[in-house]
Backbone of each chain as ProteinMPNN parsed JSONL, in Angstrom:
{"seq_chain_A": "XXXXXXXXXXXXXXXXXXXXXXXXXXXXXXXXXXXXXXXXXXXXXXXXXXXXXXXXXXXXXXXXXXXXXXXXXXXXXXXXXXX", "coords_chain_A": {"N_chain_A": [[85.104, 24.173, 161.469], [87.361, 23.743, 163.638], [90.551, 24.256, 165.251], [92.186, 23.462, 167.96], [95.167, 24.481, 169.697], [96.981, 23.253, 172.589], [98.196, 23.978, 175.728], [100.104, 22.067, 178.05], [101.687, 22.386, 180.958], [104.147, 21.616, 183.896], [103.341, 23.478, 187.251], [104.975, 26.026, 188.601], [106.161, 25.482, 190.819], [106.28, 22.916, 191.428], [108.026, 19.66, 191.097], [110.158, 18.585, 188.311], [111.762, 16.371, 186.994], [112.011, 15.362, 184.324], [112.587, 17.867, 182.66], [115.024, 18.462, 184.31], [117.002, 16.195, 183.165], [117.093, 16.492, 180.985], [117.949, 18.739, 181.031], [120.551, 18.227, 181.892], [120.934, 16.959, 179.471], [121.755, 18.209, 177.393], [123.785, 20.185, 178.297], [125.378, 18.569, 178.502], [126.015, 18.109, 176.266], [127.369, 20.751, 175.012], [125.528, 22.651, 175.226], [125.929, 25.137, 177.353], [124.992, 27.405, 178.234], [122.001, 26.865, 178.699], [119.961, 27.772, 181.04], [117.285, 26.54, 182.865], [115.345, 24.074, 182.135], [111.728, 22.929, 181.366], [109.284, 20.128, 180.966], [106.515, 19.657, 179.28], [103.456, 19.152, 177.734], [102.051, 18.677, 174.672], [99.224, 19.226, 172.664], [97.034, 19.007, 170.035], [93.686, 19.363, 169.128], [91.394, 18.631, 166.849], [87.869, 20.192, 166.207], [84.996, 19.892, 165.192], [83.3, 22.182, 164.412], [81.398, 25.6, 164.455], [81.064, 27.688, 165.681], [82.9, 29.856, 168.019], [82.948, 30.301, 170.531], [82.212, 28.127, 171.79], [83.645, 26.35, 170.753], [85.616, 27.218, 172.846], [84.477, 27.412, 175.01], [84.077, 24.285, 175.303], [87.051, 23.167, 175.3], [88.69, 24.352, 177.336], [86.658, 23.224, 179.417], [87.277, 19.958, 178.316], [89.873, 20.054, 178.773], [90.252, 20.655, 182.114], [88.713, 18.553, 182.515], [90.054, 16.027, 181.747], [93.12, 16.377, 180.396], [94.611, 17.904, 181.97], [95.842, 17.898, 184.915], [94.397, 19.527, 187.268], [95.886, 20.235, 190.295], [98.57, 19.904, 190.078], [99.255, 20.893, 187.124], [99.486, 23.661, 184.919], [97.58, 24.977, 182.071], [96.948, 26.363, 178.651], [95.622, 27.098, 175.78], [95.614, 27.821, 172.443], [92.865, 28.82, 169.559], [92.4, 27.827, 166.56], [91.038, 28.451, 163.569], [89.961, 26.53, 161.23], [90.111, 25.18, 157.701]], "CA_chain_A": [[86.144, 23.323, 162.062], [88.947, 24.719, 164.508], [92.217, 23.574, 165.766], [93.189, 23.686, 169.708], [96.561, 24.092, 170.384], [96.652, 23.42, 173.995], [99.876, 23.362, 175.994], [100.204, 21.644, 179.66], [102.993, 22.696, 181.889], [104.045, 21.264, 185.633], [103.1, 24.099, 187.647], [106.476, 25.929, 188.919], [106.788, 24.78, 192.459], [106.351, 21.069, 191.471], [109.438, 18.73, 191.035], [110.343, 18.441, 187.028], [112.727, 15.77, 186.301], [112.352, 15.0, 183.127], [113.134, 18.658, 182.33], [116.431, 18.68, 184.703], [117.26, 15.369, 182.99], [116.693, 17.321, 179.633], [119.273, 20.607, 181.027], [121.522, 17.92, 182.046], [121.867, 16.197, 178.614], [122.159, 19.617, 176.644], [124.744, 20.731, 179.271], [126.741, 17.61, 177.766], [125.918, 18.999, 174.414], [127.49, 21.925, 175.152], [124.557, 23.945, 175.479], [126.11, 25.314, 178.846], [123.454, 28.437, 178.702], [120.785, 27.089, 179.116], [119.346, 27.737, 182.551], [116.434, 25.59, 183.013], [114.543, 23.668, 180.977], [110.378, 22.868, 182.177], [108.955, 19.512, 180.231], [104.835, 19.705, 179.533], [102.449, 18.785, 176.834], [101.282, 19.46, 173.689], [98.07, 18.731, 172.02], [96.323, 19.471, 168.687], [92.377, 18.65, 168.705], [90.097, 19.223, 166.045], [86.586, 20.079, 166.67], [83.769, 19.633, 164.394], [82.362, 23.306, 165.035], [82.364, 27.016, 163.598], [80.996, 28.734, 166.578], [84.52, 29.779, 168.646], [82.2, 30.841, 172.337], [81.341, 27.236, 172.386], [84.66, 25.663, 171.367], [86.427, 27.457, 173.791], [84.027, 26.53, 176.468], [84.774, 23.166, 175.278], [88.446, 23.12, 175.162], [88.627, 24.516, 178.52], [86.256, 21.745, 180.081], [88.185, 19.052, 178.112], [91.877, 20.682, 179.979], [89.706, 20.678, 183.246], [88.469, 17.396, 182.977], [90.957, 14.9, 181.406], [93.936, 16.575, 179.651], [95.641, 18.411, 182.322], [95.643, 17.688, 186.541], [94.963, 20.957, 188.079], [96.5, 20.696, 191.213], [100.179, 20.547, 189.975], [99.561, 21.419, 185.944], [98.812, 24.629, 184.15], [97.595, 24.478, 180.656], [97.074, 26.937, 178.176], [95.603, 26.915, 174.728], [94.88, 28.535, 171.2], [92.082, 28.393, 169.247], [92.154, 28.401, 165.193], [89.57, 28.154, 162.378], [90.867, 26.109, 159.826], [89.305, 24.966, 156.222]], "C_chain_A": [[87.192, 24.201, 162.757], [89.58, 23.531, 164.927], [92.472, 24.313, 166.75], [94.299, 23.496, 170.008], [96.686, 24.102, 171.925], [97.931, 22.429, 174.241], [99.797, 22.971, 177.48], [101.505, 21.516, 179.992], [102.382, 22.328, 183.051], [103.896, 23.255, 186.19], [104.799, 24.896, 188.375], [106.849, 25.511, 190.157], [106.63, 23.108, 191.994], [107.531, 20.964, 190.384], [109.365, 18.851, 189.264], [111.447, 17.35, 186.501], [112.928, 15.265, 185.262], [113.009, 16.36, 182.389], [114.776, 19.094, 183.349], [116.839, 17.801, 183.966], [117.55, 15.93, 181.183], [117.929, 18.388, 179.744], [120.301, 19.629, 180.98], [122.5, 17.185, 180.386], [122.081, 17.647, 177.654], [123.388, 20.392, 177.351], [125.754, 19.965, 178.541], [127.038, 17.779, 176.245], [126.806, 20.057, 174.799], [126.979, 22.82, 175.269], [124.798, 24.59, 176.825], [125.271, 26.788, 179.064], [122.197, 28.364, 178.661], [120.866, 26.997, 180.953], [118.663, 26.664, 183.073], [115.953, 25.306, 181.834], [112.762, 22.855, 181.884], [110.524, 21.364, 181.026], [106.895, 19.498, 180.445], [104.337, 18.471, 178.138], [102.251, 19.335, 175.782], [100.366, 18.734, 173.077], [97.278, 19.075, 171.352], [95.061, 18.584, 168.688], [91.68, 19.735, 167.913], [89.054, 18.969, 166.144], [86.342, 20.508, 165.68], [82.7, 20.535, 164.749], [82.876, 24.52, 164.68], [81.836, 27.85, 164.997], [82.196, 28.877, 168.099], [84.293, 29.699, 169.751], [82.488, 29.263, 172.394], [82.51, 26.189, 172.287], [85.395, 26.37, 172.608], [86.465, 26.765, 175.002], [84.234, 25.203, 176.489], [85.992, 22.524, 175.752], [88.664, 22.982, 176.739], [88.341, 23.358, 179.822], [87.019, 20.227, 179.995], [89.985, 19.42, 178.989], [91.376, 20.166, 181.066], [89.733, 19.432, 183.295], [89.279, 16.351, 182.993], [92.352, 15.067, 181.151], [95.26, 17.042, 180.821], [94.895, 18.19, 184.366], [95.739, 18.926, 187.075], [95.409, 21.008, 188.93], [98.024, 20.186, 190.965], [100.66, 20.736, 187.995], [98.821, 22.848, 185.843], [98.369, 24.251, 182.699], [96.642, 26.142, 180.173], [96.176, 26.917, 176.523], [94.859, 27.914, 173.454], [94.003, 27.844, 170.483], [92.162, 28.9, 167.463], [91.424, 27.758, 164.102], [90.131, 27.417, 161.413], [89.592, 25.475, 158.78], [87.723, 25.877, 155.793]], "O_chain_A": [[87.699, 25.233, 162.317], [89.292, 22.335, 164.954], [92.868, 25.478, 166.709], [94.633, 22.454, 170.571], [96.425, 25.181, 172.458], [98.438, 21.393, 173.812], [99.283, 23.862, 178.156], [102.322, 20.746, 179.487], [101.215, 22.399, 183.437], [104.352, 24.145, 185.472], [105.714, 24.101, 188.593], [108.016, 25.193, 190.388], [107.166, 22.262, 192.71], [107.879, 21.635, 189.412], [108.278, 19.302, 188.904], [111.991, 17.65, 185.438], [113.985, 14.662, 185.077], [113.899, 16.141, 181.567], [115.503, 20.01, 182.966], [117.709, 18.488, 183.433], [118.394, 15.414, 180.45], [118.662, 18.767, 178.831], [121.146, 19.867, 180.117], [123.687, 16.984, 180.129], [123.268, 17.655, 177.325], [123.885, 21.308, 176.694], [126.766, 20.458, 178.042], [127.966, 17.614, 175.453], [126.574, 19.125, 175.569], [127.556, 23.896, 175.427], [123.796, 24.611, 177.539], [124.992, 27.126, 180.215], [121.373, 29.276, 178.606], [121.573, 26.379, 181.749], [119.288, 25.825, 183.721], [116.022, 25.943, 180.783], [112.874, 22.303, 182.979], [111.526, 21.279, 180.315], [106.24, 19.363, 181.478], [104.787, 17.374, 177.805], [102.241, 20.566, 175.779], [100.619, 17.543, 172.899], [96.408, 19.669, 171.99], [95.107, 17.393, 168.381], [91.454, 20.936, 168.059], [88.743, 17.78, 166.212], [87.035, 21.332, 165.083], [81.599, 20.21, 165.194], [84.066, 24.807, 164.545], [82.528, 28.843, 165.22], [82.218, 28.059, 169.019], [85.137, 29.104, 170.422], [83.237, 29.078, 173.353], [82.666, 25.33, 173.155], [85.738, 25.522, 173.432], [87.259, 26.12, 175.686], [84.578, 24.725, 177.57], [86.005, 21.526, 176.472], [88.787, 21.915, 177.339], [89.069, 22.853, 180.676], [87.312, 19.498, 180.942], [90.843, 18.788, 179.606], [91.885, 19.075, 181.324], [90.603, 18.906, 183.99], [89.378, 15.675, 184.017], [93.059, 14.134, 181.534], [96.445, 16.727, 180.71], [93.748, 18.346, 184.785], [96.811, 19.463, 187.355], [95.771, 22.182, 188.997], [98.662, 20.118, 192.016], [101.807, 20.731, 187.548], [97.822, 23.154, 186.493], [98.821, 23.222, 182.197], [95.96, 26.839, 180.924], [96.783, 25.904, 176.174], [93.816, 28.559, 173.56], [94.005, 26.613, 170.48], [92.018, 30.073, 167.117], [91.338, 26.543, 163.922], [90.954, 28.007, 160.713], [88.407, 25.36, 159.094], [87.176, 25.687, 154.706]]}, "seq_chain_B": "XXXXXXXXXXXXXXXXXXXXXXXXXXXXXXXXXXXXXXXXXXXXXXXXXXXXXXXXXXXXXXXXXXXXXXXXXXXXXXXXXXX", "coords_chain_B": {"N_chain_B": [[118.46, 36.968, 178.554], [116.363, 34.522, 177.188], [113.545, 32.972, 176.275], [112.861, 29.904, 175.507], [109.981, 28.501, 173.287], [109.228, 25.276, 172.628], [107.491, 23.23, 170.681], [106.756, 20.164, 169.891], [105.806, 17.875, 167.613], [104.263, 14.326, 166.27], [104.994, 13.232, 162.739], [102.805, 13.679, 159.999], [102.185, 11.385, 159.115], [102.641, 9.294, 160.757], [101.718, 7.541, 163.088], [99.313, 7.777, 165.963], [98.945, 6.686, 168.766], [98.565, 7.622, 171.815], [97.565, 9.74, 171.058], [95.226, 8.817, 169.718], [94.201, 7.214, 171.88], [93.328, 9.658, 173.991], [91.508, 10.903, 172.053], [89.168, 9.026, 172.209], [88.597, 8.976, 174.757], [87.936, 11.501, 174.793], [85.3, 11.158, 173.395], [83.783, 9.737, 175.348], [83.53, 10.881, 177.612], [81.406, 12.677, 176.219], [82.412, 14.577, 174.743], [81.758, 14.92, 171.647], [82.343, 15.982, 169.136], [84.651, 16.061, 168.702], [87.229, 15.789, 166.549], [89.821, 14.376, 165.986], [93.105, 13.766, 167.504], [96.068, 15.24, 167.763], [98.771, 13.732, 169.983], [102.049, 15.473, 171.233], [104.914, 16.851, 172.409], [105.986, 19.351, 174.732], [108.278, 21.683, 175.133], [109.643, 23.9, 177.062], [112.834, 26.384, 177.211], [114.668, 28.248, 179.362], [117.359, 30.361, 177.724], [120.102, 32.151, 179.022], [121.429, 34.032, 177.263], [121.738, 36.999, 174.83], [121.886, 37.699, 172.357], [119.376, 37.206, 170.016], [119.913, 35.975, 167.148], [121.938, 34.166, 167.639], [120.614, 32.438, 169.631], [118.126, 31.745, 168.488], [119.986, 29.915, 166.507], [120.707, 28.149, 168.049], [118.803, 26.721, 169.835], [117.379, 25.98, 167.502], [119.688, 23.682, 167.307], [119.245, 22.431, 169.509], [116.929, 20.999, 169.407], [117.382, 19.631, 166.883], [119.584, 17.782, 167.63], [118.693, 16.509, 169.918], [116.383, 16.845, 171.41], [113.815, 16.651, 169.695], [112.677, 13.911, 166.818], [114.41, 13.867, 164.289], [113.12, 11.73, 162.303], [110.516, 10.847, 162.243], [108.984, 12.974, 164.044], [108.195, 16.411, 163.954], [109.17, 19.695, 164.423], [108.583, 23.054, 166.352], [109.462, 26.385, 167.557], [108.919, 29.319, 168.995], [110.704, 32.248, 169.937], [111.358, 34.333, 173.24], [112.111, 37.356, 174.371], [113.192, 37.923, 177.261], [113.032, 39.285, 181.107]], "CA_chain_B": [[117.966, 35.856, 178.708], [115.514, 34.141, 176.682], [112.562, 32.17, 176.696], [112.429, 29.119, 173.697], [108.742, 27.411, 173.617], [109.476, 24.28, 171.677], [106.624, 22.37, 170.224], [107.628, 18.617, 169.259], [104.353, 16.742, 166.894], [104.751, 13.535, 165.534], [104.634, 14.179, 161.646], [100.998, 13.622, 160.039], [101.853, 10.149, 158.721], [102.896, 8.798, 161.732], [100.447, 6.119, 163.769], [99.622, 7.933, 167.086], [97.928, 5.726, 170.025], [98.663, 8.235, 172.566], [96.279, 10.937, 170.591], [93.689, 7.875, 169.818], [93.466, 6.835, 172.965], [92.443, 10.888, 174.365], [90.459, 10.704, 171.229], [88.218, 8.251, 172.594], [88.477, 9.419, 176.459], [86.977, 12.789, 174.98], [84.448, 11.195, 173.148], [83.832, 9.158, 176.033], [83.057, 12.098, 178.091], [80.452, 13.658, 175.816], [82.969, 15.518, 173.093], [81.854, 13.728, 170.247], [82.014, 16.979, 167.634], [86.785, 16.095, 168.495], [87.897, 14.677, 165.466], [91.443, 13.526, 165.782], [93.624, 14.568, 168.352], [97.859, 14.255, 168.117], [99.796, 13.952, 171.144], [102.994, 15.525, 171.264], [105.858, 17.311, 173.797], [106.412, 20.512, 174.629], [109.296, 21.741, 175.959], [110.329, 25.501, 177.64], [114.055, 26.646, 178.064], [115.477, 29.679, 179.424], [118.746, 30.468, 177.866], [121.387, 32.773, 179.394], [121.785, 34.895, 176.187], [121.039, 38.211, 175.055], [121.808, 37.662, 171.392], [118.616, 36.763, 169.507], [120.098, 35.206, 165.904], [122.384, 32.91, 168.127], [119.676, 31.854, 170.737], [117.492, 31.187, 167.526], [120.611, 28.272, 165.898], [121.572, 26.927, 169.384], [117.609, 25.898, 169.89], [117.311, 24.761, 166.486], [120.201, 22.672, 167.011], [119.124, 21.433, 170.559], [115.755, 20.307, 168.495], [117.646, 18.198, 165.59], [120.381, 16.784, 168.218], [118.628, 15.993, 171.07], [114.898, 17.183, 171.842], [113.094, 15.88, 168.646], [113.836, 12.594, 166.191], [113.836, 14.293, 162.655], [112.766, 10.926, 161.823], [109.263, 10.988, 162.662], [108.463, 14.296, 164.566], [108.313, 17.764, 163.516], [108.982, 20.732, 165.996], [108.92, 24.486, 165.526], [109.485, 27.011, 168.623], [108.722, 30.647, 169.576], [111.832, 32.852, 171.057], [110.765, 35.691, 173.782], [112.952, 37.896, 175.26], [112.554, 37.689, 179.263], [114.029, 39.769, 181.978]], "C_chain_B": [[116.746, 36.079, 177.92], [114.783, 32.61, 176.579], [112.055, 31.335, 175.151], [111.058, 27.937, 174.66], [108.898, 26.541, 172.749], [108.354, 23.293, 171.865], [107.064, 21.194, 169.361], [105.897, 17.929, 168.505], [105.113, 15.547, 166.392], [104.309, 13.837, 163.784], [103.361, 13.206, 161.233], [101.247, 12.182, 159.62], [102.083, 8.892, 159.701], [101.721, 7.981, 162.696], [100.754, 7.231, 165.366], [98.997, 7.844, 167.99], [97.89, 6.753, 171.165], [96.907, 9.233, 172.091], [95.092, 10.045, 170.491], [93.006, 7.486, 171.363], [92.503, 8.126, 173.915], [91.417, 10.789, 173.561], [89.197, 9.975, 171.79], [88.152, 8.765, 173.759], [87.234, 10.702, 176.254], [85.963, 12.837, 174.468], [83.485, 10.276, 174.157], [82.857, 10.04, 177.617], [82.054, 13.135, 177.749], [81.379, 14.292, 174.528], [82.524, 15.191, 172.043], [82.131, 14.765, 169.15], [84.345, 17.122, 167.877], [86.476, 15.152, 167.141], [88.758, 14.09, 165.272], [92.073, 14.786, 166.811], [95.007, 13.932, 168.044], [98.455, 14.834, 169.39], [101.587, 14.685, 170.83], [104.031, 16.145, 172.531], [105.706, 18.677, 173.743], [107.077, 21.073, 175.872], [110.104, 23.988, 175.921], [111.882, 25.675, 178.257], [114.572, 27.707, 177.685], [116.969, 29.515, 178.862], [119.425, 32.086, 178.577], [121.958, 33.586, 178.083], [121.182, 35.966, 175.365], [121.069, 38.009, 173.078], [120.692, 36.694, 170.719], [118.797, 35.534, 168.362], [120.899, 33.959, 166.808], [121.6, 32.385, 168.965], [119.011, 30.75, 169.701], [118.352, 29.577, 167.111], [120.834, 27.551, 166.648], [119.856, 26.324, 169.246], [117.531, 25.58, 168.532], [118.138, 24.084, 166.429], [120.002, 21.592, 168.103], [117.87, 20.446, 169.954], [116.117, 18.979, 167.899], [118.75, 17.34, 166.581], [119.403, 15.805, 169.374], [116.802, 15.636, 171.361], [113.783, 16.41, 170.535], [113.993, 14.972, 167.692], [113.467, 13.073, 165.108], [113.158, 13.252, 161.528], [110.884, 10.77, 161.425], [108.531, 11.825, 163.321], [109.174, 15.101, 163.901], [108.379, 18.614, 164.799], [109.259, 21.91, 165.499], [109.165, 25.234, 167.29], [109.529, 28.539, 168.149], [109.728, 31.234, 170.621], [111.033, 34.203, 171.696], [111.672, 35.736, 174.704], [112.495, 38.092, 176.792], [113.791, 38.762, 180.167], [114.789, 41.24, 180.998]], "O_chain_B": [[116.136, 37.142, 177.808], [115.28, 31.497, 176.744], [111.367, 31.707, 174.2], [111.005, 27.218, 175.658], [108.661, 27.057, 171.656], [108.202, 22.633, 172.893], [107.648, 21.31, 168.283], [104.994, 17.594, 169.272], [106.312, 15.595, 166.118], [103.374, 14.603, 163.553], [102.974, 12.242, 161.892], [100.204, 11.562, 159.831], [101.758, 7.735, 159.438], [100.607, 8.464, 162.493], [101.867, 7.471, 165.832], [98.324, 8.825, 168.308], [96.744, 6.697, 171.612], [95.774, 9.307, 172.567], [94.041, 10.357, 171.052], [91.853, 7.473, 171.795], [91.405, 7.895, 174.422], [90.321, 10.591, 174.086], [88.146, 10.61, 171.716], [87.03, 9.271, 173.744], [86.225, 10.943, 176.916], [85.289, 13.863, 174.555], [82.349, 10.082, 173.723], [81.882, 9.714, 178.294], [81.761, 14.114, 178.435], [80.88, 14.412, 173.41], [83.447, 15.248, 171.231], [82.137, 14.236, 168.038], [85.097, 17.958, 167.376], [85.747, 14.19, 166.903], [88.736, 13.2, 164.422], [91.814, 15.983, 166.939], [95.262, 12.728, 168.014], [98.587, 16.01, 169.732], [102.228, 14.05, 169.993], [103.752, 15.761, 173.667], [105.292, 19.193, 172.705], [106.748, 21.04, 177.058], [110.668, 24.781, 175.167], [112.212, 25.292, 179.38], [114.882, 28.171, 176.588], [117.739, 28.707, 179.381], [118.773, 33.101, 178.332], [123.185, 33.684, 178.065], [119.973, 35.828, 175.18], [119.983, 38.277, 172.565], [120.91, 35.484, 170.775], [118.191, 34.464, 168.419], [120.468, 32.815, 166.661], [122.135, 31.297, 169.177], [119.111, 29.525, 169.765], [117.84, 28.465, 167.245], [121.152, 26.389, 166.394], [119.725, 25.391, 168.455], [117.703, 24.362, 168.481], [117.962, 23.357, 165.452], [120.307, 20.404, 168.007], [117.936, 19.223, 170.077], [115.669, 17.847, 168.077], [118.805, 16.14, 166.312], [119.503, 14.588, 169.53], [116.213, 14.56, 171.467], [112.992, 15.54, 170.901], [115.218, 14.975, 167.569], [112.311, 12.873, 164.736], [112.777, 13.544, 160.394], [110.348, 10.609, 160.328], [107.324, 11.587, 163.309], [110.274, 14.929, 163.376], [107.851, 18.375, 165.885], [109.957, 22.078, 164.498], [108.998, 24.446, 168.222], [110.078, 28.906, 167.11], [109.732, 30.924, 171.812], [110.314, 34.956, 171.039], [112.062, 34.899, 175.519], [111.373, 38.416, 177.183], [114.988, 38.922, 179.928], [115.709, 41.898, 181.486]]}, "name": "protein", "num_of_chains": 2, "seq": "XXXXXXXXXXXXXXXXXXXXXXXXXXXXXXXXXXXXXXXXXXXXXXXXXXXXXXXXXXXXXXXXXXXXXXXXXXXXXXXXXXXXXXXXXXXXXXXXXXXXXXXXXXXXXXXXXXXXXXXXXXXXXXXXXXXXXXXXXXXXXXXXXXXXXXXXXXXXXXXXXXXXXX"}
């Protein structure tokens, strides 16, 4: 069994407003250092598999296909063995 | 300046349609060996500060005020020094 942490970020040239909308209310917090703030994804799947080559290639395909829009996301993810 | 990766989950007892519904998309697609998938946020912000221990309490307090509902999500983050 493994666990995919897999993270999807807007790409940096594309628009973000939920993360300006995010600086702006921490700004009213007083957080006045933050700089920017990005907003993405996160997503924990567990696969039903001990060989890691084959989740990966999985993982990967699943980002590609459904999880993340490649032409204005990145995405990212770890891979860990659990039980 | 530093770089907080903030991971937001909903916590494990929590009902989460978002993750069921990928759940099914990716078995839908051929995945069938996913077992449960949770949706959650994840959120990147540069701060403007060179001091590590205070970078660390300001993002754990932007977490419990603002960014996650201690009610029902959990969130942990990763600080990296940048620049």
């Amino acid at each position: 069994m493994h666990l995919a942490k897999v993270y999807i970020t807007l790409k940096p040239t594309v628009n973000d407003p939920q993360g300006l909308t995010i600086k702006g209310a921490l700004h009213n917090l007083g957080f006045t250092s933050v700089e920017d703030v990005r907003a993405g994804k996160y997503i924990e799947i567990r696969i039903e598999d001990s060989d890691p080559t084959k989740v990966n290639e999985q993982v990967n395909e699943m980002c590609h296909k459904l999880l993340a829009n490649p032409v204005i996301e990145s995405y990212g993810f770890e891979l860990e063995r659990i039980q």
